[in-house]
C-alpha angles and dihedrals in degrees: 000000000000098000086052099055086041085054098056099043092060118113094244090049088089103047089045086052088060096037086058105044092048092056089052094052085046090053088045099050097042086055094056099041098041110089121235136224123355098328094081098053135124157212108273127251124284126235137244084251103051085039092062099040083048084060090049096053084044093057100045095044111017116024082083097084093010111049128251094272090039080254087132134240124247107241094027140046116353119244114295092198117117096009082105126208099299088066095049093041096054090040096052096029089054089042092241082116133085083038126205092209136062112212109007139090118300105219127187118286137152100296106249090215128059125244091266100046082047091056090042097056089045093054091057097042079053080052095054097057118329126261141160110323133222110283110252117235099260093052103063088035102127087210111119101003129143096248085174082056099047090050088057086052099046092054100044097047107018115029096074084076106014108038131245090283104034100264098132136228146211126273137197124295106016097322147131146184099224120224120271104215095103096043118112118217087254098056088041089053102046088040083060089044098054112010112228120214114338095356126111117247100246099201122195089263091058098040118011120232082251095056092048086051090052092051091050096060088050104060089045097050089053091061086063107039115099142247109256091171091057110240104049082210084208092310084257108131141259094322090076095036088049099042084049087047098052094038095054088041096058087036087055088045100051093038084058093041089064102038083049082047089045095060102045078056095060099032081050 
């Protein structure tokens, strides 16, 4: 056990110790944050061919606000280097992007690329510094997910700005959460993966792929159920049903007041 005791007292004992003990916390925690099975698949790699096609489209459509290497401009669209494949994919697939307007807003309108030049400019913005990528199939598949689960986290994390069943709301200084009824899974789960305009980036430490996975389902199985209650009034909470409510019930008041009026006036 001498050798041991000489060992440890060595100058670099110390520094090995920590070396040591950094790798294993790096191990553990790798292990903890890195998603297992299929869930955490996705979409495969592009090729040299789609990448570059992806440039071309960039550079006829985009390169305009955002710089001929997606570096940004100063007066017009931000970097796109480093937001990955997931970001581009939700923005061009949605129609927010390309945007007519520098600055505002960029609301929901008929996408202006097709499903496979979206894919390919997203591969070349993902060449350009990583990112998140584009959710495989079976990441964003509603079969088998935990739909009760996905309610809890809804509630606890979206419907401040988009309502309890996805129907959207306004926000401070000219904004809005718009309303989630035309979204795809695909384009739920990589909002939640990158957080376009005023909403909050939800990683996969914060929420897990399968969680996302369970709120998605969540938000898709509300568009079907139906309205027990008759009108759904927009399915967007008590200010409807109230303002409904207190307007029939002064309609209701003033129509009696002049029945009631009406017939002092004959009985006069």
């Amino acid at each position: 056990m001498s050798w041991i005791t000489a060992r440890r007292r060595h100058p670099a004992a110390g520094y090995a110790v920590v070396l040591l003990g950094l790798i294993a916390i790096g191990i553990v925690y790798a292990a903890i944050t890195t998603p297992g099975g299929g869930a955490s698949a996705a979409a495969p790699p592009a090729s040299r061919q789609e990448t570059a096609e992806g440039q071309a489209l960039f550079a006829q459509t985009c390169a305009t606000c955002h710089g001929m290497y997606a570096q940004g401009t100063p007066h017009g669209g931000p970097s796109l280097i480093g937001v990955g494949a997931a970001a581009v994919d939700f923005q061009v697939s949605t129609g927010r992007m390309p945007g007519a307007e520098i600055g505002a807003q960029m609301a929901r309108k008929p996408p202006r690329f097709n499903t496979k030049q979206t894919h390919q400019i997203a591969a070349y913005i993902a060449s350009l510094g990583g990112g998140p990528a584009i959710p495989a199939p079976e990441q964003v598949s509603t079969a088998g997910a935990n739909v009760g689960l996905g309610q809890e986290l809804f509630v606890t994390n979206c419907a401040q700005c988009h309502n309890f069943v996805g129907a959207g709301g306004d926000l401070t200084y000219g904004k809005y959460a718009p309303p989630l009824t035309p979204s795809t899974p695909t384009q739920i789960y990589e909002a939640m993966q990158t957080g376009p305009e005023a909403m909050p980036v939800f990683n996969d430490t914060t929420i897990t792929p399968t969680q996302k996975r369970d709120i998605v389902a969540y938000v898709t199985q509300t568009r079907a159920e139906p309205n027990p209650g008759g009108f759904s009034l927009g399915r967007v909470g008590p200010v409807t049903e109230g303002l409904v409510a207190w307007l029939g019930g002064i309609g209701a008041l003033v129509l009696s007041a002049w029945w009631i009026a009406a017939k002092r006036r004959e009985h006069s």
